[in-house]
C-alpha positions in Angstrom: 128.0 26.9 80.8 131.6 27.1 82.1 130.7 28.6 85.2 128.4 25.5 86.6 130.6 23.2 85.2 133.3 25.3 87.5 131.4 25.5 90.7 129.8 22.3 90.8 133.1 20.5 89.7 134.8 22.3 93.3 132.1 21.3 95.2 132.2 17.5 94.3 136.0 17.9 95.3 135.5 19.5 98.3 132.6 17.1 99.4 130.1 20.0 99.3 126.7 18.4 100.7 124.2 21.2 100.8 124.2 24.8 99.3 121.8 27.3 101.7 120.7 30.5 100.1 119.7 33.0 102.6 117.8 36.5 102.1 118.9 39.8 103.9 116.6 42.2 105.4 112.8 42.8 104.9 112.4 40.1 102.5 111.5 37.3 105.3 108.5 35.7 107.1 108.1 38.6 109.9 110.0 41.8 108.9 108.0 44.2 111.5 108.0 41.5 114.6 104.5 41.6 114.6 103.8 37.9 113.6 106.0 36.8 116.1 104.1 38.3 119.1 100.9 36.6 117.8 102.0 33.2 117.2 103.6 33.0 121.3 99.9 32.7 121.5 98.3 31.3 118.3 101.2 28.9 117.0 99.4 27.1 114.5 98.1 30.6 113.2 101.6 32.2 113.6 103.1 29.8 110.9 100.3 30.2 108.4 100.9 34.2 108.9 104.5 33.4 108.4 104.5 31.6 105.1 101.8 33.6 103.6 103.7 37.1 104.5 106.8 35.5 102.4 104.8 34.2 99.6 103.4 37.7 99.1 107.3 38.8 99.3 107.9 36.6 96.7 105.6 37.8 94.3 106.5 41.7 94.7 110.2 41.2 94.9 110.7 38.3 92.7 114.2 38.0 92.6 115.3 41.6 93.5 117.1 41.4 96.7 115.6 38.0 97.4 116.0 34.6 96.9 113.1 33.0 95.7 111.9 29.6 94.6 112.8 30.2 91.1 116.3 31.4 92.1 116.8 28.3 94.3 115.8 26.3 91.0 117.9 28.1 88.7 121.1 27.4 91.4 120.1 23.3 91.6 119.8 23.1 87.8 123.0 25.3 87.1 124.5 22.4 89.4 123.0 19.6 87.8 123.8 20.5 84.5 127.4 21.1 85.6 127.9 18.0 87.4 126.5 16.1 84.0 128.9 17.6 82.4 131.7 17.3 84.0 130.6 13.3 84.8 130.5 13.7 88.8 127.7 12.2 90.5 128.3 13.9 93.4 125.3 17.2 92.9 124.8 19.8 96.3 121.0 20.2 97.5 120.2 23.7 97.3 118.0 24.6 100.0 116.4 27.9 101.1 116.5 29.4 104.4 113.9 31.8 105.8 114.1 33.9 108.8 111.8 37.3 110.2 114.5 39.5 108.5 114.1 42.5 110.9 117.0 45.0 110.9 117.6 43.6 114.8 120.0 42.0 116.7 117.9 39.7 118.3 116.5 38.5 114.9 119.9 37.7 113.5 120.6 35.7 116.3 117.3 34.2 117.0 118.2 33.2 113.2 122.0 32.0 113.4 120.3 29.5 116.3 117.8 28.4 113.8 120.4 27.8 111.2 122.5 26.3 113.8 119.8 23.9 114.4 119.3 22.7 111.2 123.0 22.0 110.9 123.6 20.2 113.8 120.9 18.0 112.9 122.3 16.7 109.4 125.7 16.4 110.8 124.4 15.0 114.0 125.7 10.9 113.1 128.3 12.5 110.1 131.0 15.8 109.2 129.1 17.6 106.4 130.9 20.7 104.5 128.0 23.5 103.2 128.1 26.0 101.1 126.1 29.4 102.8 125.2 31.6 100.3 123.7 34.3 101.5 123.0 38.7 100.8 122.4 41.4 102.9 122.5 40.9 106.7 122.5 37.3 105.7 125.9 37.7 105.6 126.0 39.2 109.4 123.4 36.1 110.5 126.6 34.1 108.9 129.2 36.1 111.1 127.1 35.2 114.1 126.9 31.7 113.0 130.4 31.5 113.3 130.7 32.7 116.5 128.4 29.8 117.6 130.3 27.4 116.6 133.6 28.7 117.2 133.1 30.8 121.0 134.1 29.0 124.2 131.7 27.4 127.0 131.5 30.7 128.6 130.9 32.9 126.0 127.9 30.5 124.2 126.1 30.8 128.0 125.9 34.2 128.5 124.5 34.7 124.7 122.0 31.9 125.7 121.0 33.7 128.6 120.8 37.0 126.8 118.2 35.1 124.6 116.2 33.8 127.8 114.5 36.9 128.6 113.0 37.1 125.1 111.8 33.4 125.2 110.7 33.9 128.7 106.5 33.1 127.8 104.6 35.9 130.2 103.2 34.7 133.4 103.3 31.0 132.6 107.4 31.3 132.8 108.0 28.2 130.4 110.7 28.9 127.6 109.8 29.4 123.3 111.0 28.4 121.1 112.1 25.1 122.1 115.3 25.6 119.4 117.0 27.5 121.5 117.0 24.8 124.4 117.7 22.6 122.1 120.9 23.8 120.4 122.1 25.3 123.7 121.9 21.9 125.2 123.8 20.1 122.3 126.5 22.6 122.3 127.4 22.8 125.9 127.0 19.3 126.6 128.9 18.1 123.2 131.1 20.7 121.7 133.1 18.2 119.6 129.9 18.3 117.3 130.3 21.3 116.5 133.5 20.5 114.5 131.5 18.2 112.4 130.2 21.6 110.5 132.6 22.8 107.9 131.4 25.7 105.7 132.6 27.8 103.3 130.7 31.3 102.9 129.7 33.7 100.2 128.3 37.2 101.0 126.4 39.5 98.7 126.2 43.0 99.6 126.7 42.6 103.2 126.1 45.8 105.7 129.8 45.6 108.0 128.6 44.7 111.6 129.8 42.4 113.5 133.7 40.1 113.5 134.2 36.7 112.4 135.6 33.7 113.6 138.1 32.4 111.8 138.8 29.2 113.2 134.6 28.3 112.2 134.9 28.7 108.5 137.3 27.1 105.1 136.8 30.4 103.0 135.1 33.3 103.2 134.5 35.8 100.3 132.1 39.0 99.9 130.9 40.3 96.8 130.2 44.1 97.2 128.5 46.2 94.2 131.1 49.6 94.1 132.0 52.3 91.9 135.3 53.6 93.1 135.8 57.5 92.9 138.9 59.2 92.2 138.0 61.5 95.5 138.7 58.4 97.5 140.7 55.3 98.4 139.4 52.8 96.1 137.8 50.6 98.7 136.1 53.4 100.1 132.6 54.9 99.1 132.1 58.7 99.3 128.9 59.7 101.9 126.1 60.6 100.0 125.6 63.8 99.2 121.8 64.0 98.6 118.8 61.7 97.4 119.9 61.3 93.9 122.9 59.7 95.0 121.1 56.7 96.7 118.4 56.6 93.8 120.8 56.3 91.2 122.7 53.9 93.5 125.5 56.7 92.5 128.5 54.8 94.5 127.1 51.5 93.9 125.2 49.4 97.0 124.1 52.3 99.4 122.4 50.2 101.8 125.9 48.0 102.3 127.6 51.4 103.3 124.8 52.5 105.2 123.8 49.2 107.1 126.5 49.3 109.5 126.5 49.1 113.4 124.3 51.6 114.8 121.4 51.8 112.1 119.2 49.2 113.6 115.4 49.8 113.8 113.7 49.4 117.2 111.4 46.9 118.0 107.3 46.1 117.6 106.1 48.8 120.2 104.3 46.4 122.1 107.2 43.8 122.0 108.6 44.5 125.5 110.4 41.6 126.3 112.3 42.5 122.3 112.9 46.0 123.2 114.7 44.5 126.5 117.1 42.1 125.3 117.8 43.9 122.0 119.2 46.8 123.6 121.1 43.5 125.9 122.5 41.9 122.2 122.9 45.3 121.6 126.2 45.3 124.3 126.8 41.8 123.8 127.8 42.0 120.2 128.8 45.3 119.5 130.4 46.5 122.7 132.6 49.7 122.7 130.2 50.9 119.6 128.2 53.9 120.2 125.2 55.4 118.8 126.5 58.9 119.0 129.5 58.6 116.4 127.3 56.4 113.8 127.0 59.4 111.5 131.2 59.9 111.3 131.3 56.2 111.1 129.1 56.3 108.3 131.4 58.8 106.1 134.2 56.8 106.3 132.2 54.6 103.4 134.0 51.5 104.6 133.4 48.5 101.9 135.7 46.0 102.9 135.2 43.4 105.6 138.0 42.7 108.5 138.1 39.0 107.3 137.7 36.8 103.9 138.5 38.3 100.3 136.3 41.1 99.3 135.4 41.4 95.4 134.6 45.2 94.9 132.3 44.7 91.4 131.1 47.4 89.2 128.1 46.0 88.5 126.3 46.7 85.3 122.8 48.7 86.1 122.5 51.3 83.6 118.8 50.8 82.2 117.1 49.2 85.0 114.3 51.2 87.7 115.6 53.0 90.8 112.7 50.1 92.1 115.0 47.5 90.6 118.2 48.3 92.0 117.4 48.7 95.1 119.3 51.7 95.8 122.1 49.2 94.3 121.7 46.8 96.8 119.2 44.4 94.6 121.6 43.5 91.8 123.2 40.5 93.4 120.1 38.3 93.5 119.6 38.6 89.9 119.6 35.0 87.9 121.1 37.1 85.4 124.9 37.6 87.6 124.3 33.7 89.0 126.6 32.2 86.4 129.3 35.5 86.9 129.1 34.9 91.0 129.6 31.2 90.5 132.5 31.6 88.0 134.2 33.9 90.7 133.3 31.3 93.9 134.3 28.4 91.6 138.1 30.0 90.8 138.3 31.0 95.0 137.8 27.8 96.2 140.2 25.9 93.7 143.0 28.4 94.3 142.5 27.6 97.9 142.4 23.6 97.0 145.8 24.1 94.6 
């Protein structure tokens, strides 16, 4: 296929180490919170109920609106087959990256640590370049990801202290998880290793929350499922006027236009210490963003990101379940686009190369 031959070709030029694919929302190891309360007191228990909860995920959702196993495969093999092709011995390692995937502020960042973890680990002795691949507010654990590597001193300290109050462990006053210790210690003691990371970042259907920092990425694109209407600017998705137009995913991706800032779900009722320092991230990374005005925010139908080129598709659905689309949102995930998405990334990167 030309497409794999074209993506895996740009990433043996551009020294592309590792490809992470990363679900959105509700299609993780702990989407309610509940699991992580337990496992402050039953680690060993707490993993088991993590990796269970996103095997049975797996099996409902298959590849609609998640990445799964089978979709990781499919990506490594597109590349392998590529690279064989096109005689470069240079082949990515497609990896998959898990998080809770609650509709929270404090689980996108607890995530964007996590990721940040893992980064700083492989490029710890060596600059690596990756490839983040990633749908839904995936995308938006990216934008935080960014701001990670690229805010100052003082900024990255009051975000880790934000995220102290959550990790505070009840009575016994000791800090969990140990990642965040860890990564806030790396950073603020060695910044330089931060420039080691280089990544390039691809967004599928990605609710508009939070800014970007420019200066921590190479490229940035977003691939957003629309169907423009002649009632509107063409970037621009009319407010739905009743339930058929989200079941028939009418406009194209309803939950992108409706996942803005704003539409976050509280946390586990008993989670007290989350309920706290969400409403704390909350201020931190939307500030000047109310609650009140959500609802004329919302019928403004924004598509289009602030930063990175935006690729408004018109994706074929007609046939498939309302279960299946996902309200339009579950399209992008399909094995079945893989070879159309890589096509697109492949010519983005080498027009920014040429």
């Amino acid at each position: 296929n030309a497409a794999f031959e074209a993506l895996a070709g740009v990433l043996a030029k551009r020294k592309t180490q590792v490809v992470y694919l990363v679900h959105g929302t509700f299609t993780g190891t702990d989407a309610l919170g509940f699991i992580r309360e337990f496992e402050r007191w039953k680690p060993d228990i707490g993993k088991k109920l993590r990796d269970a909860q996103k095997m049975l995920i797996d099996k409902i959702t298959g590849e609609a609106g998640n990445y799964s196993e089978s979709y990781a495969k499919s990506f490594q093999d597109a590349l392998n087959h590529g690279s064989s092709n096109h005689g470069s011995s240079s082949i990515p390692t497609v990896k998959l990256f898990h998080w809770t995937s609650e509709n929270l502020h404090l689980a996108r960042a607890n995530a964007a640590v996590r990721l940040l973890d893992e980064l700083l680990e492989d490029t710890y002795h060596e600059q690596r370049r990756y490839l983040m691949w990633g749908h839904s507010h995936a995308g938006n654990v990216f934008a935080l990801l960014t701001n990670l590597i690229g805010s100052d001193v003082r900024t990255l300290r009051k975000f880790f202290k934000i995220g102290d109050a959550w990790r505070r462990f009840p009575l016994l006053g000791h800090l969990d998880p140990p990642v965040w210790k860890r990564v806030r210690e790396r950073v603020l003691e060695n910044p330089e290793i931060l420039k080691r990371i280089e990544l390039d970042i691809v967004t599928f259907g990605t609710p508009i929350r939070y800014g970007w920092e420019t200066s921590s990425y190479r490229s940035l694109s977003h691939f957003v499922y629309h169907r423009p209407q002649a009632s509107k600017t063409e970037y621009l998705a009319p407010f739905p006027e009743g339930l058929s137009d989200v079941l028939e995913a009418r406009y194209g991706d309803c939950v992108q236009q409706l996942g803005i800032a704003g539409t976050n779900f509280t946390p586990f009722l008993f989670a007290w210490r989350s309920w706290i320092v969400e409403e704390r991230f909350r201020r931190f990374l939307q500030r000047g963003i109310s609650r009140l005005n959500t609802l004329d925010r919302l019928r403004i139908g924004q598509r289009v990101a602030n930063e990175g080129k935006a690729f408004l598709v018109d994706y074929d659905v007609d046939g498939t379940t309302t279960a299946q689309q996902l309200f339009g949102h579950a399209i992008y995930t399909r094995t079945e686009w893989l070879p159309f998405h890589m096509q697109k990334v492949a010519t983005e990167l080498a027009e920014q190369d040429s």
